[in-house]
Structure formats: C-alpha cells, structure tokens
N, C-alpha and C positions, 0 to 999 in steps of 0.2 A: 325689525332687526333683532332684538330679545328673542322671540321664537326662531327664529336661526338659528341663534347662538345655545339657546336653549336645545334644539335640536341636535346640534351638531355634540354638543356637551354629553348628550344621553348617545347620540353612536358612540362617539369615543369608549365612553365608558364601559358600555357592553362589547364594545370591537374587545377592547383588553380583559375584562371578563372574560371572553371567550377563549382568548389565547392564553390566558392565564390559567385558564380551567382544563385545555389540552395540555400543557406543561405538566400541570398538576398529576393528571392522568397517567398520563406516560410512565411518572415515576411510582404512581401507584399499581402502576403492573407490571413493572420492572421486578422479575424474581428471584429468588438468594439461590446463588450454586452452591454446589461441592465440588472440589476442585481437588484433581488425583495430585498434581504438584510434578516435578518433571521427572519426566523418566525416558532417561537417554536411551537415544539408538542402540543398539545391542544384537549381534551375533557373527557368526561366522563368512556369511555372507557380503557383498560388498555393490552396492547400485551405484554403476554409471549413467548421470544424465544425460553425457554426452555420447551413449553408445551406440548411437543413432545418428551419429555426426557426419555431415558430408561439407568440406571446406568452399565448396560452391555454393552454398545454400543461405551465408547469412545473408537478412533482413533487418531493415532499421527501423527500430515501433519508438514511436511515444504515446503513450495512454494519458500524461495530464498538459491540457494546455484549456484555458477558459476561453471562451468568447462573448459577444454580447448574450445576455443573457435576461430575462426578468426585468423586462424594460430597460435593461443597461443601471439596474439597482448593485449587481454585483460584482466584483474586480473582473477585468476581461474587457470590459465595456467597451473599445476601441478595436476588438478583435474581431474584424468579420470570418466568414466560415473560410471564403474564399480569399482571403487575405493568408490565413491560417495555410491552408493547403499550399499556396503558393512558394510562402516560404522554405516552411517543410520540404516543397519537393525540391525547391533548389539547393538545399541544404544534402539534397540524397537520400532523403527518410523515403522508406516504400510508403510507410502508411503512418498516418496522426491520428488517434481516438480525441476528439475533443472532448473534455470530462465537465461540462457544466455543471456546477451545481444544482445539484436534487434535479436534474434534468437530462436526458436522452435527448442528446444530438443527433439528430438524423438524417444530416448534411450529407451526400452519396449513401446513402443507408440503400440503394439500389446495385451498388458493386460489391463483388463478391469478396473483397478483402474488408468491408464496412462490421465493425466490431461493436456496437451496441455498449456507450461507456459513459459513464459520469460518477461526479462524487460525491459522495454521502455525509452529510454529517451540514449540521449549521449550528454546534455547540461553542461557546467563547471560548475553551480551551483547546479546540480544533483535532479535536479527537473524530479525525474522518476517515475515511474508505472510500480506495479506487473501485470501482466494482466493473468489471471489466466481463462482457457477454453477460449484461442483466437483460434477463426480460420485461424488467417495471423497477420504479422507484418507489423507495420507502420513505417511506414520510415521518416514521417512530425516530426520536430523538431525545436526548437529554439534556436539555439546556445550557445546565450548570456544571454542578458536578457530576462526576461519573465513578460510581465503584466501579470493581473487578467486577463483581457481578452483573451491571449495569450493561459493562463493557461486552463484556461476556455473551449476556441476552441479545444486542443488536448483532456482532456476526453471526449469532445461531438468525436472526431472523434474517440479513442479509443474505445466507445461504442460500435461502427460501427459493429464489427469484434471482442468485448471482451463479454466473457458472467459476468464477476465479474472482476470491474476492481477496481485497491489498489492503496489509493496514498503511494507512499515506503519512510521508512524512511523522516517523513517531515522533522523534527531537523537539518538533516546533512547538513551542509552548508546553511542554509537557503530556501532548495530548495522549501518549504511552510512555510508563515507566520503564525503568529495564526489567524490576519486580514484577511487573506485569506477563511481562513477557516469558518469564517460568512456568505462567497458569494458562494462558490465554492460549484456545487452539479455536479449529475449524475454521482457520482460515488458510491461502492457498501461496500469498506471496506478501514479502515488505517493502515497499518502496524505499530501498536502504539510497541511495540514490537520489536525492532532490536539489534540487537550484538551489531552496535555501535551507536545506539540513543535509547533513550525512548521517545514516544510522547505525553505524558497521558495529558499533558495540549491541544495541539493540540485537540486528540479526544473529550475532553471534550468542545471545544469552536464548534466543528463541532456540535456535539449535541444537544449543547444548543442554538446553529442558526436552529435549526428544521431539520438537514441532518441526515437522517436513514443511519448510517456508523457502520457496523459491525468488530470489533477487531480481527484484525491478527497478529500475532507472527511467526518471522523467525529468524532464525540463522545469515543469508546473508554471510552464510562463504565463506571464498576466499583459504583456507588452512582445507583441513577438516583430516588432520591430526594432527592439532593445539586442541586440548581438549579445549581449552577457545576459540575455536568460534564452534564448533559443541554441541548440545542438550544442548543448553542454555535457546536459547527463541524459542517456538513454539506454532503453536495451534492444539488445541482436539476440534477433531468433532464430534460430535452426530450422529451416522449415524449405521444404522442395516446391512451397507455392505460398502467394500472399492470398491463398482461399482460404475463408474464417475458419474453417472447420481445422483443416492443415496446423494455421499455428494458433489455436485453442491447445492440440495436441503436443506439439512440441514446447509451450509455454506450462503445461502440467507435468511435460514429462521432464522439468528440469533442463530441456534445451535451449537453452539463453544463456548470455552472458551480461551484465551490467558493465557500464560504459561510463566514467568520468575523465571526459573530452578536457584536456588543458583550455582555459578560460585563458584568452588575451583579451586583459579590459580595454573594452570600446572600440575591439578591433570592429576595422572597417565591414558591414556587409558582405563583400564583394570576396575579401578576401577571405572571411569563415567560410565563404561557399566554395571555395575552391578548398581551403586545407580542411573542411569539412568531407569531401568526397575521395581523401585517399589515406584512408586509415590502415591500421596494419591489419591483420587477419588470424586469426584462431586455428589453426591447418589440423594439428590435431592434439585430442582429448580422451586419449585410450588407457583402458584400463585393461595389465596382464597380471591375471593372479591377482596379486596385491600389490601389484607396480603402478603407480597412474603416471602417464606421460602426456607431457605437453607441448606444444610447440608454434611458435607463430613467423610468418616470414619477415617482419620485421626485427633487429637486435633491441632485444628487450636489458633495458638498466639491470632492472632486480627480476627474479622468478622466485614469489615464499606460496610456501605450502603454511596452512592453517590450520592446527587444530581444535578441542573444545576447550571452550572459554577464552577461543581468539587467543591461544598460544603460537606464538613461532615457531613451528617445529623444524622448517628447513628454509634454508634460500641461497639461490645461485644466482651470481651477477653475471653483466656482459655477457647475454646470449640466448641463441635461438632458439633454445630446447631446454629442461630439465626432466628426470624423474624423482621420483621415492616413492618410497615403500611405504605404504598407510602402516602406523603401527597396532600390531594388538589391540592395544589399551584404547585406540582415539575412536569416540563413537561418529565424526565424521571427520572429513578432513575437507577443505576448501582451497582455492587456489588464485592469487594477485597476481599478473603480469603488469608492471610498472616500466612505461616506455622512459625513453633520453628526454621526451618533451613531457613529461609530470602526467602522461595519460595512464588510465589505469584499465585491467582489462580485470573484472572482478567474475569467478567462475564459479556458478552453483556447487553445493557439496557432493562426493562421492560420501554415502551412506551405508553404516552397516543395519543387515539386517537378519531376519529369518525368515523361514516360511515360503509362501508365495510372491508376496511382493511387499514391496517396502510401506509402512502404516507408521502414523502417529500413536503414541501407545497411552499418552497423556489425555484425561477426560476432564467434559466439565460440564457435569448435570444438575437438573433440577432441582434442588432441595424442599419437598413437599411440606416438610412441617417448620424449616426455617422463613419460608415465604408465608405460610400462616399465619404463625408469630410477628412478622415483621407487619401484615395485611392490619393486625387485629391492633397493634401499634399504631398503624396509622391511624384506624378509628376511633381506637379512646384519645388520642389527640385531638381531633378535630372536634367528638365533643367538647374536649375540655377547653376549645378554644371559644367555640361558641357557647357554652356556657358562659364562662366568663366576659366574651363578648356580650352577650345579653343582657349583664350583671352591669356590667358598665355601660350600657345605654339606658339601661332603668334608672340607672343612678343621674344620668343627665336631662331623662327627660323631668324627672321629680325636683329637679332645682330649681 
C-alpha cells in the first residue's frame, strides 16, 4: 500500500511539474509589441455594410452555446448536440455553432451551413475568443495574467488557423479593458452582445480607436433548457443562403445585425417559441451620398444614430423610418432601433474611409529588442532563484 501511495505521490508531482512548466512556457515566449495607438477612421469616403442588403435574406446565427464536453468536466455538461439543435430550431434559428471549449464540434459538420466554431481561452480572468471558421485549435494560453502584449500575441496567433476571430464577452471579469481596446487589432468582431455581459461601451472605444470590429450577439448558454439564456441575444445575417461560404462573406462584410431579444423571466418554453419566430425586420439600410436610411416594418419606440465615443448624435421616436446625414467630423457612425417591447436592433457602423477599400490603420508589431530585454530578464531571474534556492538547501542539509 506505501508503494501506491508512494507511486501515485511521484505522478502527481510530475503530472504538475509538467503543467507547470507549459504555463511557464507560454509566458516565456509571449513577446513585447509596439503599439501604433488609435487612429481613427478618416476620409472622404463612406462604407455601407448594408449595401448589399436584401430584406428577404435574414438568417438567425448563434456561434456560443456549450455542450457536453471533456468528459462533462466543463459548464454545458447537460447539453447534448441534439438537444442543442432542437431547440435552436424551434426557437427559428437557421443555424447554432456550438463553441465548446478548446474544441471543434463537429456535430452535422457534413451540411453545408456547418461552421467550424469553438472557444478559446481557459485563463481564470476569461479573457477568451469565439473563433468562428477555425481550421484547428490552439492550445497557447496564459493562465494568469495577461498584458496588452500577451493579449495581443494570442489573436495574432489565433489569426493563424481563424478565418473571423471575436473577442467573447469583454465585460465578464475583466477579461478586456476598455484601454485595451485603443490598442488591440487583427481581430474581426466583439461579441458585444452576451447573456451575461453587454459590451457596447467596449465596441464603441474599439471603434473609435480606428478598429474595423463587426458586432456579434450570442446567447453563451450553458443550460439551453433554461428559457432565460436561449434566443435572447443573437445575430442576423444578411446572406442569400445558410452555405458557409455565403455567410463567412456577408459576416466580413459587416452584413449582420446584433439582436437583444426582451428577456421574459422564466417565460414558459412554448411561448419564447412562438414570440421568438416573429420578430420585426431590418427592410432597409441604404446609404445616399451621406444620407443613411433605415427602416423596419415594425413601429420602432426610439431610432439613435451613434457616433465616436458612443455620442448621441441623433434620435427619432415613434417610427418606421429615420434618416441623417453622417457628419464631417464622425469617423463612424452606428445605428440602435429600440422596439415598444425593450428589443433592440443594434446595426454595424457605416465607415469612413479612403482608397480602395475600408482597413484598420492601427498596428501592433513585434518589438525585437524589447522582447530580448524582457527574454534575458527572465533568465537572470531564474538563475537567481536557483541560486539561491541552492543556497538554502545547502544550508538545510548541513544542519
């Protein structure tokens, strides 16, 4: 019995050796950026995402919902694939990406609407990413904490292998600052939008730092028999088919709209699926000159136009339409349709720009000789710890 126990004592120890030494790792090749800092949208020019719009067209996506996963080690554990789906579709959603943790669900991964999705990250401050059309999972992570830079390094490696990658839920615990979000580019959208965060200040500070960041809405249920976390928040895509390719395309080009659905707590099942399936409609989203027009067939409470730094620049109550004029000065503007029932229709930015086509102008590279510095840091540390560590065990064995 001793040699068991003795047995098991030396896995243990080497099992956390081992994971402690990838931790370790990680952060030791984590590398210091430079960071251009923001720099707003700018020029003459003005990109509609919606001009591409056909009012027959939307599509109801959710990209986070868990299922069992990992032996049923992580939240979802209750959630079968086929449970998942079921809902979903009585709810009206075309399509659900299940986003399991550091895992590729590949549940109908045979039909041609099947989007290759899960989410990244297993740090305690839940600093994660939707990663939506990956080819593989990354496994690089930082435990703890996470600088800019840190942050920084995993979407440039997420890129790698992500065709649209989402920072998730920034709000929840911190896992993005608003600070952050002045610096941090290459990625593709925010999950402003979650069951248990909203981020609209967030999206708004990414924005107005000059980051082209297209709005996602998810449910992120962990219970999708709980009615207060399924067809809450989601997003509508623009797209003339549920083929992956179709709305890959229209999800880049800013053709969505984020969706937070009025929550009746504990409404019954039966009846989310029925006031779930007749929602109001987006008809249109056109831009003349510098005029953008909106319109939905439902009477909308409020219609505000947004500009940088989440200013109000305009709002019309009671009705099925408004316009305005983007001004001069706003380097985007955004658009909130707010129903009689607390729903909200939140509308990607019309952008200015120049050139050829609309780019993020904000960078955030390598820094060769600050990552040196920091490299060569680490190692007179660790001598010095094992120095001293050595120092104090000579000292215990001599007594």
């Amino acid at each position: 019995m001793k040699l068991f126990f003795r047995l098991l004592s030396r896995f243990l120890i080497t099992f956390l050796v081992i994971v402690l030494g990838v931790v370790i790792m990680f952060y030791l090749l984590a590398p210091v950026y430079q960071f251009s800092g923001p720099v707003p949208f700018s020029g003459k020019k003005l990109y509609n995402p919606y001009q591409h719009m056909n009012s027959d067209n939307w599509l109801k996506y959710n990209f986070q919902v868990q299922s069992k996963a990992w032996m049923g080690l992580t939240s979802g554990r209750d959630n079968t694939n086929t449970l998942i789906d079921s809902i979903y579709h009585q709810l009206g959603f075309d399509h659900v990406a299940t986003s399991d943790y550091q895992k590729i669900n590949t549940f109908k991964s045979d039909d041609r609407a099947y989007i290759p999705t899960y989410e990244h990250g297993y740090n305690i401050f839940k600093t994660h990413q939707v990663c939506i059309d990956s080819k593989k999972v990354l496994w690089t992570d930082l435990l703890f904490w996470q600088t800019l830079s840190m942050k920084q390094w995993i979407l440039d490696l997420l890129d790698k292998d992500t065709r649209f990658v989402v920072l998730a839920h920034p709000l929840l615990r911190g896992g993005y600052t608003l600070n952050d979000m002045k610096y941090l580019t290459n990625y593709e959208g925010i999950e402003v939008l979650n069951n248990m965060r909203v981020s609209i200040n967030h999206w708004d500070e990414a924005l107005s730092s000059g980051q082209r960041a297209w709005i996602i809405a998810n449910d992120d249920a962990h219970d999708v028999t709980n009615s207060n976390e399924v067809g809450r928040r989601f997003t509508l895509i623009n797209s003339p088919s549920d083929e992956r390719e179709k709305v890959m395309e229209a999800l880049e080009q800013g053709n969505a709209i984020g969706v937070d659905f009025f929550r009746i707590n504990d409404e019954p099942m039966q009846d989310k699926y029925l006031r779930s399936r007749s929602l109001p409609v987006l008809t249109n989203a056109s831009l003349n000159s510098d005029t953008f027009f909106v319109s939905v067939n439902t009477t909308a409470a409020n219609i505000r136009f947004i500009g940088q730094n989440g200013r109000l620049l305009y709002q019309l109550s009671d009705t099925t339409q408004a316009s305005f004029v983007v001004p001069d000065t706003e380097p985007y503007m955004r658009t909130e349709i707010e129903f009689y029932d607390k729903s909200v229709f939140y509308l990607n930015p019309v952008i200015r720009y120049s050139g050829d086509k609309i780019s993020t102008k904000k960078t955030a590279t390598v820094d060769p000789s600050k990552t040196l510095y920091l490299r060569i840091g680490y190692f007179i540390t660790a001598l010095l710890i094992a120095y001293f560590l050595r120092r104090y065990l000579s000292k215990r064995v001599t007594k």
